[in-house]
N, C-alpha and C positions, 0 to 999 in steps of 0.2 A: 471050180471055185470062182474063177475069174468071170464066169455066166452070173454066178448069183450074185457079185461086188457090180454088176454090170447092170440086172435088173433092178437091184437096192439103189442104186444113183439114177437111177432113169423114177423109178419110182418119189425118190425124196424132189426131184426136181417138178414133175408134175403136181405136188405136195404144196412145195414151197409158192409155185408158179399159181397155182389158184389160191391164196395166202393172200397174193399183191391184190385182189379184184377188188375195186373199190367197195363199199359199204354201201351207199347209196346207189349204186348198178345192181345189187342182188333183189331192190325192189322192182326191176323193171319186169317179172316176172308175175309179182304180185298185182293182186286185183286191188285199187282201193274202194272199201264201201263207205259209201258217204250217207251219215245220217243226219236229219234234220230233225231238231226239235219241233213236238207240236205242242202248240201253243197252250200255255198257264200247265204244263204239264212236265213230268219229269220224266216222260217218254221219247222216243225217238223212230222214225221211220226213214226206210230205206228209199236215198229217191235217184241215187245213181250204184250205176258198180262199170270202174273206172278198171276195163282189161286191156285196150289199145296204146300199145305200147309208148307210139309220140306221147297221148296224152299224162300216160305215167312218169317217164323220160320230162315231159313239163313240169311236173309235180316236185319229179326229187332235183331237178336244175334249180325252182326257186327254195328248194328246201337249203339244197348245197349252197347257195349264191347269200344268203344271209348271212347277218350274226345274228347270232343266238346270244341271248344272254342266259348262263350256264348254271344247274343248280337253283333256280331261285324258288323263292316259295312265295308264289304270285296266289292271293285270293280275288276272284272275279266276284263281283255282284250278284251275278246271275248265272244259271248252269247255261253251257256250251249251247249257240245257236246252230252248229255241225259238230258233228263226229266223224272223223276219217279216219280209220284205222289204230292207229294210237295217238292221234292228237284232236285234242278238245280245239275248238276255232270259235271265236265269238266275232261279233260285225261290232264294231265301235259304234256309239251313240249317235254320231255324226253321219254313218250309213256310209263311208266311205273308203274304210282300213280295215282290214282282218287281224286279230288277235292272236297269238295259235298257242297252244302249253303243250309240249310232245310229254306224255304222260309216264313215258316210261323212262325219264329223266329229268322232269318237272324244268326244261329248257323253255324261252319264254323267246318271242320275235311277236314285234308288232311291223307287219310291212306297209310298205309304199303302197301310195296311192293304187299305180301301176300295176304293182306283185300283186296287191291284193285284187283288182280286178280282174288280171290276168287267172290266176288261184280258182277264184267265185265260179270264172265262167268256166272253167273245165270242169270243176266241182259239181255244178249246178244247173249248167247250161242258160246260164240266165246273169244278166248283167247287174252289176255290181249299183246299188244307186243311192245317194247320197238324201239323208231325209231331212 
C-alpha cells in the first residue's frame, strides 16, 4: 500500500511540476512558418520556416516583453503583410513599426521601432525599412 501512496505522489509531483512550464517556452519547440503576402492578392507564400531555437527564443521574448492590448476587435485596412503561425502582422504605412493581431485571441501590439526591426529581421531576413 505504502508503494502505491508513494508512486501516486511521485507521479502527482512530476504532474504538477510540468503545470509551472511557462506558456511561451512550449513554443520553443515549434517551427514558425512565416508567410508573406503576394502582392494585390489574397494569397500568401512561404518564405521562411523559423526551427533554430535562439531565433524562436527571440520571437516569443519579444512576444512575452510586450503589452498587449487584450480582446480588442481591431479592423485593418488591408489583409496581413506576414503570417506567422497564429498572428496576422502588417508593416505600418510609414515602413517602420509592425502591427501584429494573435488571432487566436484577437490581442493587438503595435511595437517599437526596435522590436519591430528586430521581429522583421528574424522573420524575413531582411531589414526592416522605412518608406
Amino acid at each position: 500500500m505504502k508503494k502505491w501512496v508513494l508512486i501516486f505522489c511521485v507521479l502527482m509531483l512530476s504532474i504538477v511540476g510540468c503545470g509551472k512550464q511557462d506558456v511561451a517556452e512550449s513554443y520553443i519547440n515549434t517551427t514558425f512558418i512565416v508567410k508573406e503576402r503576394i502582392e494585390d492578392t489574397f494569397d500568401y507564400k512561404v518564405i521562411n520556416e523559423i526551427e533554430n531555437k535562439n531565433s524562436a527564443q527571440n520571437i516569443i521574448n519579444i512576444f512575452k516583453n510586450v503589452k498587449w492590448e487584450t480582446n480588442t476587435e481591431r479592423r485593418m485596412a488591408t489583409e496581413p503583410d506576414y503570417r506567422m503561425n497564429n498572428y496576422a502582422i502588417w508593416i505600418t504605412p510609414n515602413g517602420d513599426r509592425l502591427e501584429i493581431i494573435n488571432k487566436d485571441n484577437s490581442n493587438y501590439v503595435r511595437l517599437t521601432q526596435e522590436k519591430s526591426a528586430e521581429l522583421f529581421k528574424v522573420m524575413t531576413r531582411n531589414e526592416l525599412k522605412s518608406r
